[in-house]
C-alpha positions in Angstrom: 11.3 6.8 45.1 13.7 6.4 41.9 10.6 6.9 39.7 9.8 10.2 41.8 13.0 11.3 41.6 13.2 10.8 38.0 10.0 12.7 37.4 11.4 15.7 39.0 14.7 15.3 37.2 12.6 15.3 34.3 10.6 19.0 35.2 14.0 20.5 35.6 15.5 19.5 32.6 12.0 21.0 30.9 11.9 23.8 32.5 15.8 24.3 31.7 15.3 23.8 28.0 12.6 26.4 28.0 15.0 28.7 29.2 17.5 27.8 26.7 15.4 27.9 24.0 14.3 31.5 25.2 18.2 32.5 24.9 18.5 30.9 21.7 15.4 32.6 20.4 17.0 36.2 21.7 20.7 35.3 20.4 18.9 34.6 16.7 16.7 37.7 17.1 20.0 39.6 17.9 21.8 38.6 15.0 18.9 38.9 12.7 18.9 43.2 14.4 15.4 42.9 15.8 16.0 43.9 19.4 12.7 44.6 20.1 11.9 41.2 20.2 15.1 39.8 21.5 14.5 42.2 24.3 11.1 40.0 24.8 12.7 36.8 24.5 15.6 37.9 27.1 12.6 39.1 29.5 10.9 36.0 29.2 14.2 34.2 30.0 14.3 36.0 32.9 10.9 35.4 34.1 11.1 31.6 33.7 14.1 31.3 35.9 12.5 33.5 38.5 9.2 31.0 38.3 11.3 28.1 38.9 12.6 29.1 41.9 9.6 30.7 43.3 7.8 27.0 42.5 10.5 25.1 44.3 10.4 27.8 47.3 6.2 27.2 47.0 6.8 23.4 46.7 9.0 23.0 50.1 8.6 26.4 52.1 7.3 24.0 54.9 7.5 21.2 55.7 6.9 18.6 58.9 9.8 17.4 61.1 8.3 13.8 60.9 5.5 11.7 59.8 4.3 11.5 63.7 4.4 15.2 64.1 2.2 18.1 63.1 5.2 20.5 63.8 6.0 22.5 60.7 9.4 23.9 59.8 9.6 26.4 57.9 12.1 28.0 55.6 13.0 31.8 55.6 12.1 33.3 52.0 13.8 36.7 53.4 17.0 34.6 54.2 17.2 32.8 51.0 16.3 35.7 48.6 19.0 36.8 47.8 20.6 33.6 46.4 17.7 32.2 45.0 16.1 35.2 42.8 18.9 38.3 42.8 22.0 36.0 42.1 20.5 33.8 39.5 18.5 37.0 37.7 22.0 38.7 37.9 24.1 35.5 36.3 21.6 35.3 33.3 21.1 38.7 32.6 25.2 38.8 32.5 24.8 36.0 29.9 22.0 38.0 27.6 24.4 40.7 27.8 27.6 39.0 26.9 25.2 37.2 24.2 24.2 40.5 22.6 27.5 41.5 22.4 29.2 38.7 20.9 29.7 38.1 17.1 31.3 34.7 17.4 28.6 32.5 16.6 30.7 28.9 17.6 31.6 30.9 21.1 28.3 32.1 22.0 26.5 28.9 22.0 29.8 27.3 23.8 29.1 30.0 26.4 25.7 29.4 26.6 25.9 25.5 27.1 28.1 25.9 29.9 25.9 28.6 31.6 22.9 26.3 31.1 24.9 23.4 32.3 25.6 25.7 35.8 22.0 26.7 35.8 20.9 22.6 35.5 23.1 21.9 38.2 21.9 24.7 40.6 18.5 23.5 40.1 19.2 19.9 41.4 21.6 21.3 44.6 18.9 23.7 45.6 15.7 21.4 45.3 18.0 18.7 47.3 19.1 21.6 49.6 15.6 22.8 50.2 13.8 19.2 50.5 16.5 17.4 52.0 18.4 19.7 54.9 16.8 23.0 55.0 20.2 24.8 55.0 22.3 25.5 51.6 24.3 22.1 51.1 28.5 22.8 50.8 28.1 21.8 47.3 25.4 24.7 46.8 27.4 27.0 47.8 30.1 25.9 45.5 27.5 26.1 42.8 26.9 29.6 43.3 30.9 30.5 44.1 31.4 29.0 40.3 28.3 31.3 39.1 29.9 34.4 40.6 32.7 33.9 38.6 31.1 32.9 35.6 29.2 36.3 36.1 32.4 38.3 36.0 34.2 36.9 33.2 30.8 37.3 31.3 30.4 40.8 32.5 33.9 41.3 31.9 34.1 40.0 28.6 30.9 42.5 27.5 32.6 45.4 28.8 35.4 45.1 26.7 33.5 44.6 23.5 31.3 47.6 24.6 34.5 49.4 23.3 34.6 51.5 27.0 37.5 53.6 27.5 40.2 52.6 29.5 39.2 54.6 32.8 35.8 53.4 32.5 36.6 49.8 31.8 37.9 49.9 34.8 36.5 51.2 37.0 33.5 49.3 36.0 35.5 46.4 36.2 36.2 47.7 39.9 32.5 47.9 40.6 31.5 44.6 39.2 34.1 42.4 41.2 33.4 44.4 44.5 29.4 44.0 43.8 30.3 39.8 43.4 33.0 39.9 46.2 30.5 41.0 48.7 27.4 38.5 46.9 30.1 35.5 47.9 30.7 37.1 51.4 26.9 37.4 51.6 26.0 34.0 50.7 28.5 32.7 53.5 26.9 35.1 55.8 30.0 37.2 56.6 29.1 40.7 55.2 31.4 42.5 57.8 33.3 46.3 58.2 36.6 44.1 57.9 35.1 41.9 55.2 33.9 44.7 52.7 37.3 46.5 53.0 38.9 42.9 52.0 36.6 42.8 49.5 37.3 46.4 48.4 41.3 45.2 48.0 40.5 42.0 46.3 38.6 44.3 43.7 40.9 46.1 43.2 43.4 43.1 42.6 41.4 42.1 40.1 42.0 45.4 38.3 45.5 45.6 38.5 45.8 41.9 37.4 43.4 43.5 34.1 46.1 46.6 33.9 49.0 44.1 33.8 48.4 42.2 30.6 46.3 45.3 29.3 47.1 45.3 25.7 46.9 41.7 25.2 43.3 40.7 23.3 40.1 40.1 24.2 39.8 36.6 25.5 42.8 37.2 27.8 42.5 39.9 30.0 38.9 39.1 31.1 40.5 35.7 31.9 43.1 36.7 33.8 40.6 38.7 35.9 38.6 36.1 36.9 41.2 33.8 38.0 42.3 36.0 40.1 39.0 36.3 41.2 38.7 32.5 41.5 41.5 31.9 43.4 40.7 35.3 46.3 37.3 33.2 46.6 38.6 30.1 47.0 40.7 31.0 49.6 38.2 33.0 51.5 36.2 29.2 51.0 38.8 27.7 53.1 39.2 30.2 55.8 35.3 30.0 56.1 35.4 26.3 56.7 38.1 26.7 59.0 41.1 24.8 57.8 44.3 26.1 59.0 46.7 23.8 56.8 48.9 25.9 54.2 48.6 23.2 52.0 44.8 23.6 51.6 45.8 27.8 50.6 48.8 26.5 48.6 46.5 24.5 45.9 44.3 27.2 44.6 47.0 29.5 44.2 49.0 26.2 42.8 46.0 26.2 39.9 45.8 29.7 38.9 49.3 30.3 38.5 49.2 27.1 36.2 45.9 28.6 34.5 47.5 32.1 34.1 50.7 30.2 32.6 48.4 28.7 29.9 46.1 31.3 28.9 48.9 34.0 28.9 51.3 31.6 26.3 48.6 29.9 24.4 
């Protein structure tokens, strides 16, 4: 069992460097100005995150109830789409963009060690959510709240270096956190009339949040975005597991007003 486990371990963390090494080939071909082939390498990023999870969907879409049964259960590709092909393609092609956009050489491979450290994680919760439980583990779900936000400070961050003008900053800005509000309302199944006018607000929170430190430089007001974004999803994670304590809102609000202390006087 350890030795199987291991093995699998093993394919993950291969088919995790391939991807990075992918990135790292585009990032070089960037800076060296050949887009043409950094465009390829970025494609081919693409395409070998995509394979991996259509393998682990092919590897455990069935599977049976017990080892004295021939009843098959069977997981829902339609149900799972989403999460396992769009949100992932979404989160890397955010990094390739940030990447291509970045002249910091020491910050774009920190960036892209943490994203591949996110990615290496998802792996190992969704192949233990798929063979295990057939239902998205709690700590899956967390995985993919963290790479929404990762998503928007990247997008975020790549909008600003564009050089967009103020009006369409943000209101691209506007469109991006909607689009990832309702992807985290989406992957705890409550896409409601009352929860996409929520999310509509919260978007527009996280602009006005942008607008009040506007100004400031380039690492700061992206920041300050997303933890306002961080701490709206983290307390829409409470309400859906149902805990009525203040004490459980008070925290996450506790930790962004300490983050926003520290990245707005460092």
């Amino acid at each position: 069992m350890t030795k199987t486990y291991t093995t699998k371990t093993y394919n993950d963390v291969l088919y995790l460097f391939i991807i990075a090494t992918l990135t790292e080939l585009f990032l070089y071909s960037v800076n060296r100005g050949v887009l043409l082939t950094a465009f390829i390498f970025g494609f081919l990023g693409i395409v070998a995150l995509e394979l991996w999870f259509f393998r682990a969907m092919s590897l455990f879409a069935q599977k049976k109830i017990s080892k004295y049964s021939d009843v098959v259960m069977k997981i829902s590709k339609k149900r799972r789409f989403f999460g396992y092909f769009i949100l992932p393609a979404l989160f890397y092609i955010s990094l390739l963009v940030f990447l291509f956009y970045n002249r910091n050489f020491i910050l774009g491979h920190v960036v892209l060690t943490v994203c591949m450290s996110l990615l290496l994680i998802l792996f190992l919760n969704v192949k233990g959510s798929l063979s295990d439980y057939y239902s998205q583990r709690s700590s899956t779900k967390s995985i993919y709240d963290f790479i929404c936000i990762s998503t928007l400070y990247l997008v975020l961050n790549a909008l600003l270096r564009i050089g967009l003008s103020d009006i369409y900053f943000f209101a691209s800005s506007f469109i991006a956190a909607f689009a990832l509000f309702i992807f985290t309302l989406k992957l705890h199944d409550r896409i409601e009339w009352i929860s996409l006018g929520i999310s509509c607000l919260s978007a527009i929170s996280v602009v006005l949040s942008m607008l009040a430190v506007w100004g400031d430089n380039i690492f700061v007001i992206p920041a300050v975005g997303t933890l306002i974004f961080y701490m709206i999803v983290s307390i829409w994670n409470i309400k859906f597991s149902g805990k009525l304590n203040l004490t459980d809102y008070v925290l996450p609000v506790a930790y962004t007003l300490l983050a926003l202390i520290l990245v707005l006087t460092c």
